[in-house]
DOZA-622963 format. One record per residue: x negated, y, z of N, C-alpha, C, CB in turn. Coordinates in steps of 0.001 Angstrom, whole numbers, plus 500000, padded with zeros to 6 digits. Glycine has a CB too. Example, Ala and Ser with C-alpha at 12.3 -4.5 7.8 and 13.67 -1.06 7.14 Angstrom:
DOZA-622963
486810494310507800487700495500507800486800496700507800488692495527509046;487150497750507080486330498940507140487100500030507870485916499402505725;
END
This chain:
DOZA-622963
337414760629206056338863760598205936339387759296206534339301760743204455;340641759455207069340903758524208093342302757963207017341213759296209930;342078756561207151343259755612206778344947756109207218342881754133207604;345955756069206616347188756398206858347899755161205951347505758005206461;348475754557207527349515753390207256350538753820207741349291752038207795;351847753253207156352846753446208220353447752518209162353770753881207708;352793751755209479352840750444210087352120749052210122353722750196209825;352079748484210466351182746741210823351868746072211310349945746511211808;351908744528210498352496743444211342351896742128210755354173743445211309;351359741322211842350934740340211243352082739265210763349972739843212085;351989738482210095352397737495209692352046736141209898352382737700208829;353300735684210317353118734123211428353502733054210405354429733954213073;354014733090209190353954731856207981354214733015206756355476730303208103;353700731917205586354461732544203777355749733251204620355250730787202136;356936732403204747357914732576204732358441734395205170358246731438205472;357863734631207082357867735600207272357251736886206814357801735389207977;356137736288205829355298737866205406356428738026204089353040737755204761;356936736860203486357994737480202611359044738234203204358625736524201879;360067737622204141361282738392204845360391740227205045361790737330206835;359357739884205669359110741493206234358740742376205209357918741661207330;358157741483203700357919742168202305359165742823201956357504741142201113;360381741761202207361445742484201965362569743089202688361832741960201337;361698743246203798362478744798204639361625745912204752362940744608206333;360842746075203893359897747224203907360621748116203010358360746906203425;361687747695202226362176748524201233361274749319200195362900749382201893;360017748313199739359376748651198852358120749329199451360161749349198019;358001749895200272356992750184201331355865749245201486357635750252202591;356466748093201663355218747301202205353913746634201475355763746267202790;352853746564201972351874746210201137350892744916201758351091747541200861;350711743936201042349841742823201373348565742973201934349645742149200354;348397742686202801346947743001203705346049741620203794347352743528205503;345405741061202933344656739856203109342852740127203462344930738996201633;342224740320202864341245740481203002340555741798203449340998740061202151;341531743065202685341257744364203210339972745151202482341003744168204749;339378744134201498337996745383200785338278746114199753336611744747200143;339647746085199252340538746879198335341392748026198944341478745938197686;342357747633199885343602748001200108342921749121201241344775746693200581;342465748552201925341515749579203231341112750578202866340215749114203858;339899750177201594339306751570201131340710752717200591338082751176199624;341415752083199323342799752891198841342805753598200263344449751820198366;343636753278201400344081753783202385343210755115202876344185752723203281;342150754638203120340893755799203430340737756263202837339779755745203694;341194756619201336340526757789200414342039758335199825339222757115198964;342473758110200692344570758784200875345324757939199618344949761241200329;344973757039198627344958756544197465346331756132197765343841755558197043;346970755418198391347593754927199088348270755222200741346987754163198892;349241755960201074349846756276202147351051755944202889349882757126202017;350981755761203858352579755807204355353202754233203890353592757297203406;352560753149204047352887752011203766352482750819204825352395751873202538;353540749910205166353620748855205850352740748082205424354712748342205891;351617747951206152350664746676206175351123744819206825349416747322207210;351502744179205839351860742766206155350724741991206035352920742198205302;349929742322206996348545741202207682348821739251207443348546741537209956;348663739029206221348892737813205728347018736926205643349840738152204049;346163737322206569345218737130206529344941735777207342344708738206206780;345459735212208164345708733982209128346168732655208174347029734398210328;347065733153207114347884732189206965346788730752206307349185732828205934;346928729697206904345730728557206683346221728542205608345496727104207476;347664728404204872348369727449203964348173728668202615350271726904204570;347616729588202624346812729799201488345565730059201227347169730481201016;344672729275201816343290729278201724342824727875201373342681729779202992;341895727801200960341086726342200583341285726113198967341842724832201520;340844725078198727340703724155197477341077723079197558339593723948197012;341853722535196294342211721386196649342013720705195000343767721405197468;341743719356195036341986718869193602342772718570192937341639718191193328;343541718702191920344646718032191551344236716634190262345699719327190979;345858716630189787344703715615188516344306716424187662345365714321187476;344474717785187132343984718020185999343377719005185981344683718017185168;342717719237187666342319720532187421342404720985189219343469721428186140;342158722335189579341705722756190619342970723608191137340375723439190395;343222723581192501344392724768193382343467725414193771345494724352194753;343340726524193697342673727487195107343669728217195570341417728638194814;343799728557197091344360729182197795344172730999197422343899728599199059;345402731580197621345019733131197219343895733635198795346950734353197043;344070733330199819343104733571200866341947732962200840343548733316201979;341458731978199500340153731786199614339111733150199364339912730680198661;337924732619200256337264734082200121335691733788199153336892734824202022;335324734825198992334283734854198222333404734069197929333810735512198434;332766734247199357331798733566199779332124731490199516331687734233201461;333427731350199687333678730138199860334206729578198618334468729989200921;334214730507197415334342730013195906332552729973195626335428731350194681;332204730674195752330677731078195614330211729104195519329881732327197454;329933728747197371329704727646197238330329726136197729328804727854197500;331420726440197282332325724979197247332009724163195701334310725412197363;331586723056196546331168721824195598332285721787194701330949720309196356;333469721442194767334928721653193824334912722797192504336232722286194976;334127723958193335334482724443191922333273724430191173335114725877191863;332056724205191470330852724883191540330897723504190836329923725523192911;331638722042190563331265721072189709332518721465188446331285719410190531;333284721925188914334578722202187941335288722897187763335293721716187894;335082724036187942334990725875187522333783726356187528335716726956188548;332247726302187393331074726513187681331245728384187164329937725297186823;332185728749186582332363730345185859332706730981187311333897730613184410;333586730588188230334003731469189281332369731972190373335375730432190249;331765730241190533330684730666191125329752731282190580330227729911191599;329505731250189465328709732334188933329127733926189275328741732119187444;330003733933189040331008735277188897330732735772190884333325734633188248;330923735196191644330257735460192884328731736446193229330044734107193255;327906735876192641326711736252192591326567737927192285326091735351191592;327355738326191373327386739565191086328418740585191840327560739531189789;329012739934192489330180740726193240329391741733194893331593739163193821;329263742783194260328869743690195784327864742799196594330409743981196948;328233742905198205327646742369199000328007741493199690327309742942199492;327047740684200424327741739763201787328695740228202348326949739521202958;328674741067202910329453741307203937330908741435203076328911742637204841;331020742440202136332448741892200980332986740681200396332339742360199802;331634740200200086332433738428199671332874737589201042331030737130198759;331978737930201958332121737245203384333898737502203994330785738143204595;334245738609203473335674739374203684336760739102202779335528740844203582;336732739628201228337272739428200024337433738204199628336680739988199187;338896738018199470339489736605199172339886737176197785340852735905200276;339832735955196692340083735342195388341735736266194909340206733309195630;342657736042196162343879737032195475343950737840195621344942737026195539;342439738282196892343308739935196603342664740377195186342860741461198051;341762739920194860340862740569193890342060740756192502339285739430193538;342375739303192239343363739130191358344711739795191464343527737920191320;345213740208192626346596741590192627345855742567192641347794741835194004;345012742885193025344335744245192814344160744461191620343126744452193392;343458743819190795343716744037188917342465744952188290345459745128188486;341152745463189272340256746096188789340125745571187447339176746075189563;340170746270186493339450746060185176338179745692185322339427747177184348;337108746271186381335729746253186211335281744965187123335050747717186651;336231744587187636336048743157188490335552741919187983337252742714188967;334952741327187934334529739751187988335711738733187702333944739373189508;336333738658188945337100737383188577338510737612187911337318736530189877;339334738978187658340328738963186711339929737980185639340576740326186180;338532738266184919338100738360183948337618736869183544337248739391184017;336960736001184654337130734894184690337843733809184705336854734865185054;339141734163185370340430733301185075341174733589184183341256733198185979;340746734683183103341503734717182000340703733973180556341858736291181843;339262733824181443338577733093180229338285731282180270337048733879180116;339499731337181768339566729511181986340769729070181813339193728871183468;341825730275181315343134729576181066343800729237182380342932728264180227;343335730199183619344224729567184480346112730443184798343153729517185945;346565729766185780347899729874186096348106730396187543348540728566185887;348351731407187701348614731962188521350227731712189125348205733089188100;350073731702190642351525730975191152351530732324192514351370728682191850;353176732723192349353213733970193151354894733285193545352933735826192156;355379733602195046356280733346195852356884734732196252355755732525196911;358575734308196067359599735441196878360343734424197508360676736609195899;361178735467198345362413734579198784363238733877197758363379735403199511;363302734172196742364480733268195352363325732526194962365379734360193656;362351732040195669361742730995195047360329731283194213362772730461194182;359032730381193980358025730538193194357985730533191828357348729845193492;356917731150191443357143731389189688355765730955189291357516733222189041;355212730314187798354051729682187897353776731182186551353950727587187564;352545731892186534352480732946184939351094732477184338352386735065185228;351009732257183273350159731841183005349111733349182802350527730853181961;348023733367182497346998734083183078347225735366182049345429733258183103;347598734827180590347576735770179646348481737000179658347757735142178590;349604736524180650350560737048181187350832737973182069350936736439181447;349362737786182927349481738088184270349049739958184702348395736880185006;347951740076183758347514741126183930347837742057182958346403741003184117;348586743042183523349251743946182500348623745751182395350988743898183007;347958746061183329347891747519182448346560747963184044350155748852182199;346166748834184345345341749363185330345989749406186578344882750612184994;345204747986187547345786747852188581346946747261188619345841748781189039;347652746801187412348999746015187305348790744829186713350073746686186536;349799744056187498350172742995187667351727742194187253349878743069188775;352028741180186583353258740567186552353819740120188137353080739314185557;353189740592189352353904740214190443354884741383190984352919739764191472;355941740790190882357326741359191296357373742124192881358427740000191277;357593743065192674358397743777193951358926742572194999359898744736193327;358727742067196248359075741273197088358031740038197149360414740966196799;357558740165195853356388738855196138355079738716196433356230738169195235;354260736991196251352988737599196985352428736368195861352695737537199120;351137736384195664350456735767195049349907734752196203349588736620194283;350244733810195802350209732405196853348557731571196253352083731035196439;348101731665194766346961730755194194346992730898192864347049729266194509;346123729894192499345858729768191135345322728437190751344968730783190733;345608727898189499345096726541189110344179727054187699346533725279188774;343225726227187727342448725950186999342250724647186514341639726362187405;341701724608184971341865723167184268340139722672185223341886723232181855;340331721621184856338423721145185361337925721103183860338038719083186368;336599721517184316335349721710183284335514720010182481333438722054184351;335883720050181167335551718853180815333956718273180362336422718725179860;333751717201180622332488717012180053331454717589179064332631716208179725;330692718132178814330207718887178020330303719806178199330383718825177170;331410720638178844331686721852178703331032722822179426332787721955178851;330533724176178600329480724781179518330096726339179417327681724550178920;329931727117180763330683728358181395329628729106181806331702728089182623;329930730295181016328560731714181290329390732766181942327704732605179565;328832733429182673329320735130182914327886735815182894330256735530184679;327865737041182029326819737954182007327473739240182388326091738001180657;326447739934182765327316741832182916325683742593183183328920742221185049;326332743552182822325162744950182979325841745867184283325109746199181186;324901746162185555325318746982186376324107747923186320325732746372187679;324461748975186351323282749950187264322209749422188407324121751004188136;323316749142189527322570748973190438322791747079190838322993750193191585;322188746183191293322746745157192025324284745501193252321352744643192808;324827744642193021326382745251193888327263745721193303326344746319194811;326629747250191784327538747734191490329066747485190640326945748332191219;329839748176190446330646747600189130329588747696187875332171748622188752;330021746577186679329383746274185815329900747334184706329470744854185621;329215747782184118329354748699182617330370748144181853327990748692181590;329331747088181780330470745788180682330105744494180806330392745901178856;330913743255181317330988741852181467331286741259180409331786741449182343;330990740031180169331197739215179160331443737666180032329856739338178046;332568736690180026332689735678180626333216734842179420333476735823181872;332241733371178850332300733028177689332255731297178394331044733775176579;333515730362177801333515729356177722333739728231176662333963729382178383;332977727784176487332646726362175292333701725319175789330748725479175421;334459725119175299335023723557175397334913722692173720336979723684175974;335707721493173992335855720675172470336658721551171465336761719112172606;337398721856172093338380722512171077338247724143171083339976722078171480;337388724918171045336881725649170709336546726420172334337618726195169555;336103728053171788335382729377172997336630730140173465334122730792172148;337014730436175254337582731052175524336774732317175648338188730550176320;336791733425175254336196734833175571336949736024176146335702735327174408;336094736441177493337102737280178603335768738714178161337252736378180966;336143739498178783335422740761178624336045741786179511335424741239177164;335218742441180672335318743100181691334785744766181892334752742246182464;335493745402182225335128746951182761334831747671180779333068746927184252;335511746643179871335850747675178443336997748013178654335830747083176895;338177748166179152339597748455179429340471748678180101340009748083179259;341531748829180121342607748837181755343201747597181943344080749960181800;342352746819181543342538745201181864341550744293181366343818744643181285;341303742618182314340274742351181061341269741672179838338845741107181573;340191741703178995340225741451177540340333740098176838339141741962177082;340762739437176642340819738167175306340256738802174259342425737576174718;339381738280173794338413738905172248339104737196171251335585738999172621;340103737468170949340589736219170235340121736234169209341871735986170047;339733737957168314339139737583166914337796737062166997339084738777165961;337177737062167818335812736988168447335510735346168974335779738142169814;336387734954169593337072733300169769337384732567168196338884733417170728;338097733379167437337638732125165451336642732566165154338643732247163639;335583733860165409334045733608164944333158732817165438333364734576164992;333529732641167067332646731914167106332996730029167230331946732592168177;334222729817166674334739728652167064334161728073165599336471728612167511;333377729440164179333098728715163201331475728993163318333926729098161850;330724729360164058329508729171164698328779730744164126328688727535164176;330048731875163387329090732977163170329083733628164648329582734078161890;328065734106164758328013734967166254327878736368165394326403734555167593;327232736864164066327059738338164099328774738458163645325642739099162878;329416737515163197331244738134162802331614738332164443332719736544161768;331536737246165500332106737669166728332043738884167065331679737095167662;330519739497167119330457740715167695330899741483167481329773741132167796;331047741327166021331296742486164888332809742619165038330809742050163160;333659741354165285335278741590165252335182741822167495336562739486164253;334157741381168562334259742135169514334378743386169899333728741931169870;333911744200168623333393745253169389334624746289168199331240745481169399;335493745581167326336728745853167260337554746376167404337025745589167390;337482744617168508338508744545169483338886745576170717338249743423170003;337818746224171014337655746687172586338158747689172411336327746853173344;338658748575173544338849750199173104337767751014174405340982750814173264;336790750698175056336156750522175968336619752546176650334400749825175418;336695752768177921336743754108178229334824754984178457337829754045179802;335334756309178297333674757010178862334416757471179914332608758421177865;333011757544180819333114758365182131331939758677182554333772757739183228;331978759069183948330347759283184301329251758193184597330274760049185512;329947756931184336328572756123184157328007755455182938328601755107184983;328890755579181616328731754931180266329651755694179177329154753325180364;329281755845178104330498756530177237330780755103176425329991758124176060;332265755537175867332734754356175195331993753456174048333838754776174678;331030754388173348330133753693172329329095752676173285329193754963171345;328488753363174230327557752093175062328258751448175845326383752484175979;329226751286175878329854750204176688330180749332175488331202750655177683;330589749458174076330819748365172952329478748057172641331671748831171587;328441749105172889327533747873172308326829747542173144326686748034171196;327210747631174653327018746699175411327241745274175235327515747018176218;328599745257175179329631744232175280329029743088173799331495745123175090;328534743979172604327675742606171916326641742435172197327451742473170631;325936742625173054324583742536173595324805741640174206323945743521174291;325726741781175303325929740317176395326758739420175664326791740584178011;327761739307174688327623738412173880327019737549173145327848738595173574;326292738083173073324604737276172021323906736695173250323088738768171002;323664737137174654323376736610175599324252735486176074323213737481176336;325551735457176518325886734484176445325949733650176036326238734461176497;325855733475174840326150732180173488325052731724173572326488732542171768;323419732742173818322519731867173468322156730796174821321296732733172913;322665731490175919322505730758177132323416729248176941323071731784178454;324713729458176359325580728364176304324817727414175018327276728930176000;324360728072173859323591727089173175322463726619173533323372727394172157;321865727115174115320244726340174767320560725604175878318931727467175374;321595725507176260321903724715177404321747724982178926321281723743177207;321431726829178723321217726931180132322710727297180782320027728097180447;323827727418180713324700727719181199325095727393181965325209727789180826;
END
């Protein structure tokens, strides 16, 4: 089956892929990396829509440091969160979260925002920047908006980004001292989507806990975050698996995907307590 667009245009700054976002009259769709939006297109998922080729633009790609924490560009790509010294000393959760994502040739392609407007539930890094507290920053013509992460992801495939806008980055706090960052998941195959993810971070002031491919979004396990912030791990699981409302389909039914999800819990924690994290 053959792709159906109703148009292509690259984009020569932010500025212009916004103006042409907003003469598409709702039509138009962000074209950055293409290992999302391409496939949609080819499997008719998606039709009859203006492709705004925002894949050039330098001024959203890279890393940068700030004081309290990390910018990444929404055009950073996989491969280049994977192994940039920046994050890999002070997000060490994103590069982990790499390792499990498909193949070369996809991370080599797939940049950081599209993953994050795309909104897969069963994805990796939704799931990771909701378990680092980061802030997502998205641009229209009336100007940028900063959402914080808890905010951001709202229902299957949805997003708090507005009709006309584009997801420009994201900030992240830096790893404070001590602080140690796991991602575990169960796939079938290497490459595949994961059954069920677990992305678990230790700081001083207590565990952020994300949880992936149980929902039509990932998950905050907050009751699961005061069990283990008082060091029970069998209450976490026990208020994780709760928490979840996990779906069946043809690769897991909803009961093995929850008790998935405390399985790699108990894996995580013990990795973050023994110090291998």
């Amino acid at each position: 089956m053959k792709a159906s667009a109703g148009g292509y245009a690259r984009a020569s700054s932010l500025r212009n892929a916004l103006e042409m976002l907003a003469a598409s009259d709702g039509n138009g769709r962000v074209l950055a990396g293409g290992q999302s939006l391409v496939a949609a297109l080819n499997l008719r998922l998606s039709a009859g829509d203006v492709l705004i080729d925002i894949s050039r633009l330098s001024e959203l790609s890279g890393v940068t440091e700030t004081q309290d924490g990390l910018r990444i560009g929404a055009l950073t790509s996989h491969a280049e969160i994977g192994c940039n010294p920046l994050i890999r000393q002070s997000a060490p959760l994103l590069s982990q979260a790499v390792e499990f994502i498909a193949h070369a040739a996809i991370r080599n392609r797939g940049t950081i925002g599209g993953a994050l407007a795309h909104a897969d539930p069963a994805a990796e890094f939704p799931a990771c920047v909701l378990a680092l507290g980061a802030t997502l920053h998205v641009e229209g013509l009336n100007g940028s908006r900063d959402i914080p992460v808890e905010d951001f992801f709202q229902d299957i495939f949805e997003t708090a980004i507005e009709e006309g806008e584009i997801l420009t980055g994201l900030s992240v706090p830096k790893a404070e001292p001590g602080e140690k960052q796991v991602i575990v998941e169960v796939a079938r195959r290497s490459g595949d989507y994961a059954l069920a993810g677990v992305c678990l971070v230790k700081r001083a002031d207590g565990h952020r806990l994300s949880l992936f491919s149980v929902g039509p979004k990932p998950i905050l396990a907050e009751g699961a975050m005061v069990a283990l912030d008082q060091g029970n791990i069998d209450g976490a699981v026990q208020a994780l698996q709760a928490e979840i409302d996990p779906p069946s389909d043809t690769q897991a039914s909803a009961a093995y995907r929850r008790h998935l999800a405390g399985v790699l819990l108990r894996r995580a924690a013990a990795r973050i307590e023994g110090g291998n994290a």
